[in-house]
Backbone bond lengths (Angstrom), bond angles and torsions (degrees), N, CA, C in turn:
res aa  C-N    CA-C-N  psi(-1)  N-CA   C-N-CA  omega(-1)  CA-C   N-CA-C  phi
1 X - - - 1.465 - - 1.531 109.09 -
2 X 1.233 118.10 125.18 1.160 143.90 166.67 1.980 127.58 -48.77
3 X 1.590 70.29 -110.77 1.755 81.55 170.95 1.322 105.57 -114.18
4 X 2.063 133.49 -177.09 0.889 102.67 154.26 1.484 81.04 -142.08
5 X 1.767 104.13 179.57 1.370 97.96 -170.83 1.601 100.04 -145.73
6 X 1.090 103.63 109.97 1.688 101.58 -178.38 1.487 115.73 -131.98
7 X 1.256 101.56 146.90 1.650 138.80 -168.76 1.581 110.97 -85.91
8 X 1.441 116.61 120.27 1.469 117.80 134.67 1.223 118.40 -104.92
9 X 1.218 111.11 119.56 1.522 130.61 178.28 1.584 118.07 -96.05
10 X 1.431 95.46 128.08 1.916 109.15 -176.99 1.403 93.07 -149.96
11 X 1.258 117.85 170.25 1.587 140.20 -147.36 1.636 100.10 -60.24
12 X 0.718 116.71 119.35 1.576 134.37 170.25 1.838 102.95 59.98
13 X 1.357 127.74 24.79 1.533 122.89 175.72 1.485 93.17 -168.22
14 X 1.742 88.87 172.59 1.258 107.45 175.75 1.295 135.90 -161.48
15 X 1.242 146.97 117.18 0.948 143.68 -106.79 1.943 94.43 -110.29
16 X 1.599 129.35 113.06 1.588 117.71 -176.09 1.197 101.81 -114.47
17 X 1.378 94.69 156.94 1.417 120.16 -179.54 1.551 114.85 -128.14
18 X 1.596 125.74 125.99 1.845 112.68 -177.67 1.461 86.68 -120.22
19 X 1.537 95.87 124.92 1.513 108.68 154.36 1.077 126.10 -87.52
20 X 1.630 145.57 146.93 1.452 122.39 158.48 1.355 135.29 -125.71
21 X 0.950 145.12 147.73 1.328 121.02 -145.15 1.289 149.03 -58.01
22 X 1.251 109.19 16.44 1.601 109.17 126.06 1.283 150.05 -97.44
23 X 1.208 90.13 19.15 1.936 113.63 176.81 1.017 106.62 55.27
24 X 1.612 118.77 59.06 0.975 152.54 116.97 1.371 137.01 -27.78
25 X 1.155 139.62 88.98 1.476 109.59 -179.27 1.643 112.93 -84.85
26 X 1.720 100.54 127.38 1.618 106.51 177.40 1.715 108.73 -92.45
27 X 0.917 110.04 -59.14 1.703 112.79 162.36 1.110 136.79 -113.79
28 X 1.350 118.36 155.16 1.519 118.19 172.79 1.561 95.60 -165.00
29 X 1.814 98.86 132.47 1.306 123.68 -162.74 1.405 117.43 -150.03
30 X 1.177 137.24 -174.08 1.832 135.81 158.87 1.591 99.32 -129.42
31 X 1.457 93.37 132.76 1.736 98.91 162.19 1.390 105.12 -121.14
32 X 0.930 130.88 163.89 1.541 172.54 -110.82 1.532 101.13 -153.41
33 X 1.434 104.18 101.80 1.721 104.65 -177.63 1.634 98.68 -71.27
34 X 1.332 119.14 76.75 1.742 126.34 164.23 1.497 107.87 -133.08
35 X 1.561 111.59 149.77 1.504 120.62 174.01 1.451 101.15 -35.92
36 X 0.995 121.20 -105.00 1.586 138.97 176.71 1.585 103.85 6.96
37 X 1.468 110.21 -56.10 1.625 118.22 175.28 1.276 115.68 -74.70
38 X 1.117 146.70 -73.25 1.114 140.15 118.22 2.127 132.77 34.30
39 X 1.694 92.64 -55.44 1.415 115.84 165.06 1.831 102.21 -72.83
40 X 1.282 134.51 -41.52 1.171 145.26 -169.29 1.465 102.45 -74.41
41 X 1.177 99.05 -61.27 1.665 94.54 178.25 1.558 116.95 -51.95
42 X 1.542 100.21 -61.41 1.831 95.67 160.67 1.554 133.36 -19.10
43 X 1.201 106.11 -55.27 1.392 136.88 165.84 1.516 107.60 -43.53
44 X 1.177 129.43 -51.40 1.350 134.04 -152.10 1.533 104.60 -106.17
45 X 1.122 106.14 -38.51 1.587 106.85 175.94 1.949 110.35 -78.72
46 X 1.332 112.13 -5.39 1.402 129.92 170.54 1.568 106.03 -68.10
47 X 1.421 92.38 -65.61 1.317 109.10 -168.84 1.637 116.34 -65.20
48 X 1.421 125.77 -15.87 1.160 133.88 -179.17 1.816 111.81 -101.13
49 X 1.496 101.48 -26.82 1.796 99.89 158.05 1.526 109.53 -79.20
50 X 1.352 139.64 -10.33 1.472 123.73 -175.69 1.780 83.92 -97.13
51 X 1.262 135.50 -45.08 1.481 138.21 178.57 2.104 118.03 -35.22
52 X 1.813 84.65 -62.36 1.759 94.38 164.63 1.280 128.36 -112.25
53 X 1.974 115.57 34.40 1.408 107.11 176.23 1.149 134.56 55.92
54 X 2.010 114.34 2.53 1.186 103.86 170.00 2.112 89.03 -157.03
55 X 1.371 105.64 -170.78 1.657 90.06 -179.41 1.445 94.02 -109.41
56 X 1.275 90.40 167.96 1.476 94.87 -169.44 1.936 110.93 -106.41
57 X 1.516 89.76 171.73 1.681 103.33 -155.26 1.668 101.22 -67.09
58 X 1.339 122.41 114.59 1.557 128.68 166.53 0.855 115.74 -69.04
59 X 1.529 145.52 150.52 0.777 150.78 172.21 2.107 129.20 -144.11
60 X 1.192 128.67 137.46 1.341 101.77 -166.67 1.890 96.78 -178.99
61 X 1.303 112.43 124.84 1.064 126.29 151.66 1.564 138.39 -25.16
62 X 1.346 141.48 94.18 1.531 110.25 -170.24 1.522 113.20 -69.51
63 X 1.106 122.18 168.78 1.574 113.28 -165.73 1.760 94.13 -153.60
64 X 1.127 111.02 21.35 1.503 113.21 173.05 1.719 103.01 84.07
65 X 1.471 112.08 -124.76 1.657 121.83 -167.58 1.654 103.79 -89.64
66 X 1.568 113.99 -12.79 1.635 106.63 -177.95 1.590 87.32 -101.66
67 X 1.463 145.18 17.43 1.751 117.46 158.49 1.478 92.53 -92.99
68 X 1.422 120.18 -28.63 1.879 110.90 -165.53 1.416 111.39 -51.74
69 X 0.712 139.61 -42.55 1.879 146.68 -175.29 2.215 93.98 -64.48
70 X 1.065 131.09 -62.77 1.588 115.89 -177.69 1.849 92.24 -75.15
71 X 1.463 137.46 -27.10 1.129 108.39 170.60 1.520 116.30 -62.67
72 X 1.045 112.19 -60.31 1.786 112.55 -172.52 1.435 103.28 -51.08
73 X 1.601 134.20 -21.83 1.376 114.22 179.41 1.767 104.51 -80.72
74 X 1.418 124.29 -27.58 1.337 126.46 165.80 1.147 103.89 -39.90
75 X 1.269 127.63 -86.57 1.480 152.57 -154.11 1.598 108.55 -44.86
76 X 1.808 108.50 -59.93 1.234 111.47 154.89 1.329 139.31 -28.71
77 X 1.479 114.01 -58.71 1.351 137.41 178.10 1.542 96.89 -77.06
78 X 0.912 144.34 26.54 1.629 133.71 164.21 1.594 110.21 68.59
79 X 1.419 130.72 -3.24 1.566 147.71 -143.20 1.799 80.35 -82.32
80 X 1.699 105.91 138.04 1.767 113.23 150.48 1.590 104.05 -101.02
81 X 1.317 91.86 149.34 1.774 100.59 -167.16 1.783 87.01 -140.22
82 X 1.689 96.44 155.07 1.485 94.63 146.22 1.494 106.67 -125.90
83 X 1.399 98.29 148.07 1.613 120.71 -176.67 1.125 112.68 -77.14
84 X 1.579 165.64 78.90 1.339 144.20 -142.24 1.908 95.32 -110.40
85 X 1.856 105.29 120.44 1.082 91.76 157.29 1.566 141.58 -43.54
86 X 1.429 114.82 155.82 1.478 98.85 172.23 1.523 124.13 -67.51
87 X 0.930 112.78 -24.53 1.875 110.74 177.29 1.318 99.72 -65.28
88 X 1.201 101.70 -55.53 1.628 109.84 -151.48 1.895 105.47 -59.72
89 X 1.272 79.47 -25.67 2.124 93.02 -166.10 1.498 80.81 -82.58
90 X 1.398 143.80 -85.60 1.121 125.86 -161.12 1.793 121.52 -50.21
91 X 1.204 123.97 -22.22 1.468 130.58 168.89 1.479 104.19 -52.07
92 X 1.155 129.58 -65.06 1.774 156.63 -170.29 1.617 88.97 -55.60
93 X 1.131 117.93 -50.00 1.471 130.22 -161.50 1.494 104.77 -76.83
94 X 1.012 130.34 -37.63 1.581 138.04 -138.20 1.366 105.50 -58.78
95 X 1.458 100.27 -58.40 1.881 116.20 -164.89 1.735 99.22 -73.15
96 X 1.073 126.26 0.70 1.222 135.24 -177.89 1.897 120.01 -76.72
97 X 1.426 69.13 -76.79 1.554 112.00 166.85 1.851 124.87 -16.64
98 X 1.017 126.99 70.84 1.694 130.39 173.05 1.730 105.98 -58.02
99 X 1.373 112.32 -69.10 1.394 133.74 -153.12 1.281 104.13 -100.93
100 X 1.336 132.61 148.37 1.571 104.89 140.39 1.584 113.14 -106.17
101 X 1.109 130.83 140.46 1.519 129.16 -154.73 1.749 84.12 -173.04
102 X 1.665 100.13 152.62 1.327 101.92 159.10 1.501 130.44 -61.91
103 X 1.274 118.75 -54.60 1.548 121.87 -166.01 1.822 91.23 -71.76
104 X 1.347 122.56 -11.60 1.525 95.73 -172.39 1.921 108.12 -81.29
105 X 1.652 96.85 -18.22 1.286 86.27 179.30 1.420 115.97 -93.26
106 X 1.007 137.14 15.90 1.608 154.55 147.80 1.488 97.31 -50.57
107 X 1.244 108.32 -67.05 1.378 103.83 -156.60 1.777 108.36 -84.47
108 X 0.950 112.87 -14.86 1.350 132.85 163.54 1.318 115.11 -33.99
109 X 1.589 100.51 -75.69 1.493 132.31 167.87 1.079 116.11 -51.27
110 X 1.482 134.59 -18.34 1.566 133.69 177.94 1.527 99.60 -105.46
111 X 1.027 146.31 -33.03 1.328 160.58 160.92 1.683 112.99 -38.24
112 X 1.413 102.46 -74.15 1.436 125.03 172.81 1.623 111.06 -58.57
113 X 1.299 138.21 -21.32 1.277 152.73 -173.63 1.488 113.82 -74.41
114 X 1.841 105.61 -47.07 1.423 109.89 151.10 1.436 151.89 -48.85
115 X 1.605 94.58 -18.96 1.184 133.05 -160.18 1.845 105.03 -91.18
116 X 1.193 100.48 -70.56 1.550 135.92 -176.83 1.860 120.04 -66.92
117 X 1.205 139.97 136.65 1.019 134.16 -169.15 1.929 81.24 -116.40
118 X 1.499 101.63 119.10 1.508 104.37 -163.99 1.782 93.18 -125.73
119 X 1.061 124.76 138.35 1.266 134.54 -155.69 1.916 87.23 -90.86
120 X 1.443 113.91 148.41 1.430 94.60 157.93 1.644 108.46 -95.13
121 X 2.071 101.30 176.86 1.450 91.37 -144.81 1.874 77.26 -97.41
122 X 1.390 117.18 162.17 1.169 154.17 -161.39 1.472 112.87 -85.91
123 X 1.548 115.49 96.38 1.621 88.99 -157.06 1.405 104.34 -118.56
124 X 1.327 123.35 121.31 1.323 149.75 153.95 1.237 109.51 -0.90
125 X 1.535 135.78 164.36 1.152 152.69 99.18 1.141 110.15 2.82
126 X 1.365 146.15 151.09 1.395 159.94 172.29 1.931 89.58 -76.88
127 X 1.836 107.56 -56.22 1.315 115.03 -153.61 1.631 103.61 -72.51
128 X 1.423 118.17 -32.26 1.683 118.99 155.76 0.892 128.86 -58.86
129 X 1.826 140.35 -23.13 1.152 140.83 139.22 1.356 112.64 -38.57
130 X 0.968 113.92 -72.30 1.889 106.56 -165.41 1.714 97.81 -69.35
131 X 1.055 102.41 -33.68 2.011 77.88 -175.39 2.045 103.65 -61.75
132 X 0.957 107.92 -38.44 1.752 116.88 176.01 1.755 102.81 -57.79
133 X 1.370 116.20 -38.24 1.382 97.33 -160.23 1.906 90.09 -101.76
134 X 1.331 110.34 -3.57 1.558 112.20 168.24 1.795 109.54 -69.42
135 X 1.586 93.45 -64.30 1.391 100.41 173.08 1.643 129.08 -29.13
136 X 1.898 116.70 -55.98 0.647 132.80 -162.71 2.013 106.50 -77.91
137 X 1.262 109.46 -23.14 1.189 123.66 151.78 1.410 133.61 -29.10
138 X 1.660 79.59 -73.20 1.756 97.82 179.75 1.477 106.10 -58.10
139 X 1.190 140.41 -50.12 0.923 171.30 175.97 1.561 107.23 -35.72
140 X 1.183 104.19 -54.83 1.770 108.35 165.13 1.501 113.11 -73.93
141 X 1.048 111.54 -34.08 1.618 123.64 169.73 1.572 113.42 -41.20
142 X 1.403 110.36 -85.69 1.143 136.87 158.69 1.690 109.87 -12.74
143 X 1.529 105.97 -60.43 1.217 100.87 -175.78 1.453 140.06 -72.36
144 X 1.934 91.55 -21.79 1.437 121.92 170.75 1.657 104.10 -55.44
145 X 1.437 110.33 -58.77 0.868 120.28 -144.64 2.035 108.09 -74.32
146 X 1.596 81.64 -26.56 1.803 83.68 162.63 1.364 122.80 -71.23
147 X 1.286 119.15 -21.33 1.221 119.98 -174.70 1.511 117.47 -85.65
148 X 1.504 107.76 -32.61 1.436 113.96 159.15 1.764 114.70 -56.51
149 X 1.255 123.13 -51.90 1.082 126.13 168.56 1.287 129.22 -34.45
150 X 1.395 118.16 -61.57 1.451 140.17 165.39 1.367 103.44 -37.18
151 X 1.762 123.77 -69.23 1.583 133.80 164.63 1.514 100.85 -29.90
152 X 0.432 124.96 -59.74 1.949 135.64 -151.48 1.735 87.44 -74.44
153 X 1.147 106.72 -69.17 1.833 99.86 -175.47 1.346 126.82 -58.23
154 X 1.719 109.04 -18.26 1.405 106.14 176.10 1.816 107.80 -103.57
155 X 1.320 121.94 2.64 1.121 115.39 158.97 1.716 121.13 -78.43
156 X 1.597 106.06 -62.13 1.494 113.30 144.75 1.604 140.74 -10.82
157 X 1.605 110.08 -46.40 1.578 105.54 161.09 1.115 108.31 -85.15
158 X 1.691 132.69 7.87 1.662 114.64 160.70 1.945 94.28 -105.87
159 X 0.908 134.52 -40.52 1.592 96.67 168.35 1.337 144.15 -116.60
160 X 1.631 84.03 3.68 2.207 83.69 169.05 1.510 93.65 -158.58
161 X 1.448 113.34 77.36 1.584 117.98 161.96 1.484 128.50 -42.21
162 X 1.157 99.21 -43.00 1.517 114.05 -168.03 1.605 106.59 -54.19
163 X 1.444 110.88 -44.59 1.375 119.98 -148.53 1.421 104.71 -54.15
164 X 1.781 117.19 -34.57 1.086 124.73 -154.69 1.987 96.06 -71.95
165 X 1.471 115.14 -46.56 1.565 119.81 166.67 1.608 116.01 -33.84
166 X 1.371 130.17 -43.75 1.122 154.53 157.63 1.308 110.09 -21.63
167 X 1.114 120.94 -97.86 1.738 154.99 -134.46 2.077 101.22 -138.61
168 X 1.242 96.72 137.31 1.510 107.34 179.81 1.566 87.56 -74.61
169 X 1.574 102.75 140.74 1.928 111.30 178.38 1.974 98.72 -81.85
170 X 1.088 115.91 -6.36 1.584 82.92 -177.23 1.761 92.80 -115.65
171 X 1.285 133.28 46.81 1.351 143.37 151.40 1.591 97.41 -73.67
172 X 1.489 86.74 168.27 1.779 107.32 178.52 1.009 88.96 -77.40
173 X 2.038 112.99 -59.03 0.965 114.94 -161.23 1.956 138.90 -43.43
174 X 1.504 89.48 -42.86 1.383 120.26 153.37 1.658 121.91 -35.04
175 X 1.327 109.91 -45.65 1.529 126.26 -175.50 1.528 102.86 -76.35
176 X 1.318 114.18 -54.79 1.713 126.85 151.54 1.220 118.40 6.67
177 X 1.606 92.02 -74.97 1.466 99.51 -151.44 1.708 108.43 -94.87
178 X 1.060 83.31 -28.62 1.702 87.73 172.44 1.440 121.24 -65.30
179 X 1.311 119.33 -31.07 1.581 120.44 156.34 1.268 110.28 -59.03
180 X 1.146 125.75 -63.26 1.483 126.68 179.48 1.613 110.70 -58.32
181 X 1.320 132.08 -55.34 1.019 128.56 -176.52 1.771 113.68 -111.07
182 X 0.963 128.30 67.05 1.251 126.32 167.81 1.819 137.12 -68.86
183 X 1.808 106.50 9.05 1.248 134.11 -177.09 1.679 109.34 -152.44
184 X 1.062 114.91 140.33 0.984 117.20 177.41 1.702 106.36 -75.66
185 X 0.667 143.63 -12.66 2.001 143.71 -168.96 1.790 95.40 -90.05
186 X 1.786 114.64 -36.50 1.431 112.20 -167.88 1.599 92.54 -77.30
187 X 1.880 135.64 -29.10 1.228 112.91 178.87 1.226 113.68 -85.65
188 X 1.672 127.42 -2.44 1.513 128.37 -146.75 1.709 82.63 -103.71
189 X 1.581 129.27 -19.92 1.339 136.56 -173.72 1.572 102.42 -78.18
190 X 1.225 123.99 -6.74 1.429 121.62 169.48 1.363 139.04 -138.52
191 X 1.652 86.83 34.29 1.308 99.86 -172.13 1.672 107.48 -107.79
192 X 0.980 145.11 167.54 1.421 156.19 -138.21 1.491 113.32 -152.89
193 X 1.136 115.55 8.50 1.167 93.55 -179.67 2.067 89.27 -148.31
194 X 1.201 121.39 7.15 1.719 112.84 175.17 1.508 95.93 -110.15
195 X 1.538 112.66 145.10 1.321 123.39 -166.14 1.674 105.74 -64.24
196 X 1.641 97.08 164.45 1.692 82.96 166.61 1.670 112.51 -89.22
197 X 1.236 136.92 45.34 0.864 136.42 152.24 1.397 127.77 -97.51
198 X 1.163 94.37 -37.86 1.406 105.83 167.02 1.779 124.61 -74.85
199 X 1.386 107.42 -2.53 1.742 118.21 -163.00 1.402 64.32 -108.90
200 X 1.272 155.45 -42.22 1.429 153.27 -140.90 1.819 91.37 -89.59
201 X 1.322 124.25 -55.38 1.592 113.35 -178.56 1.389 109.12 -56.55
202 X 1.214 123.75 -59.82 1.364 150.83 -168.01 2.083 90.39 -44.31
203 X 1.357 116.73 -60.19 1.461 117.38 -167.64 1.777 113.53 -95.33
């Protein structure tokens, strides 16, 4: 092992660290999740595989939707990385650990890397990514959408119980009528055939 080069990742940057093989630290900097930055880093991790004849060990935290932007520039660039869960990276990390601060876990992660026989991470299809991050979509959808439901049924047994006896609640139709009729007095006001005495209890 060469150099290594590891990432703390936070909302649009990230904080690097290059070790070299003597665990050393040679740099430590923040880039800017942008092309331009991005192009630089390219640059540097170029220049450090023609330096040790081979590329050197990545390294990087997942951090949810702010690591995807330096993953997809890996992936792009042909780069093997390992992804280290967050438990798992702070476990590895722990006995290390003085501060907690961003740049300390940068260097943490390049430190501990020497240490650790870390698998690189396994990278997908481009077209299995999006069906996973489609899936996981729907999935929030779905769940939203139960929860709206639930709202809707417990407002409903305080002003028009019945409706739900009626009509299945997860119809369009269902959705329909409940906009339009969300009280029984606003459908009993257009009906034609119940007395107005009875539109008279009802209002």
């Amino acid at each position: 092992m060469k150099h290594v080069v590891a990432f703390d990742v936070s909302k649009g940057k990230s904080t690097m660290t290059i070790y070299d093989r003597y665990k050393q630290c040679e740099f430590e900097g923040e880039i800017e999740h942008t092309r331009s930055c991005f192009q630089t880093l390219h640059e540097r991790l170029h220049q450090l595989t023609i330096l040790d004849g081979q590329v050197p060990e990545i390294v990087f935290e997942a951090t949810g939707v702010y690591s995807k932007g330096l993953e997809k520039f890996l992936r792009d660039h042909g780069y093997r990385y390992s992804r280290m869960n967050p438990l798992e990276a702070n476990l590895q990390m722990a006995s290390m650990r003085r501060h907690k601060t961003d740049k300390s876990d940068a260097h943490e992660l390049a430190k501990t890397h020497f240490k650790m026989e870390r698998d690189y991470t396994y990278q997908q299809d481009e077209y299995y990514e999006q069906m996973r991050a489609l899936t996981r979509y729907y999935d929030e959808v779905d769940i939203e959408m139960n929860h709206l439901r639930n709202r809707m049924h417990a407002i409903l047994q305080l002003s028009f119980p019945e409706l739900e006896k009626l009509i299945t609640p997860k119809s369009a139709l269902f959705l329909n009528i409940v906009q339009l009729y969300p009280h029984p007095r606003v459908l009993l006001a257009h009906s034609k055939t119940v007395s107005e005495q009875v539109k008279r209890e009802y209002t």
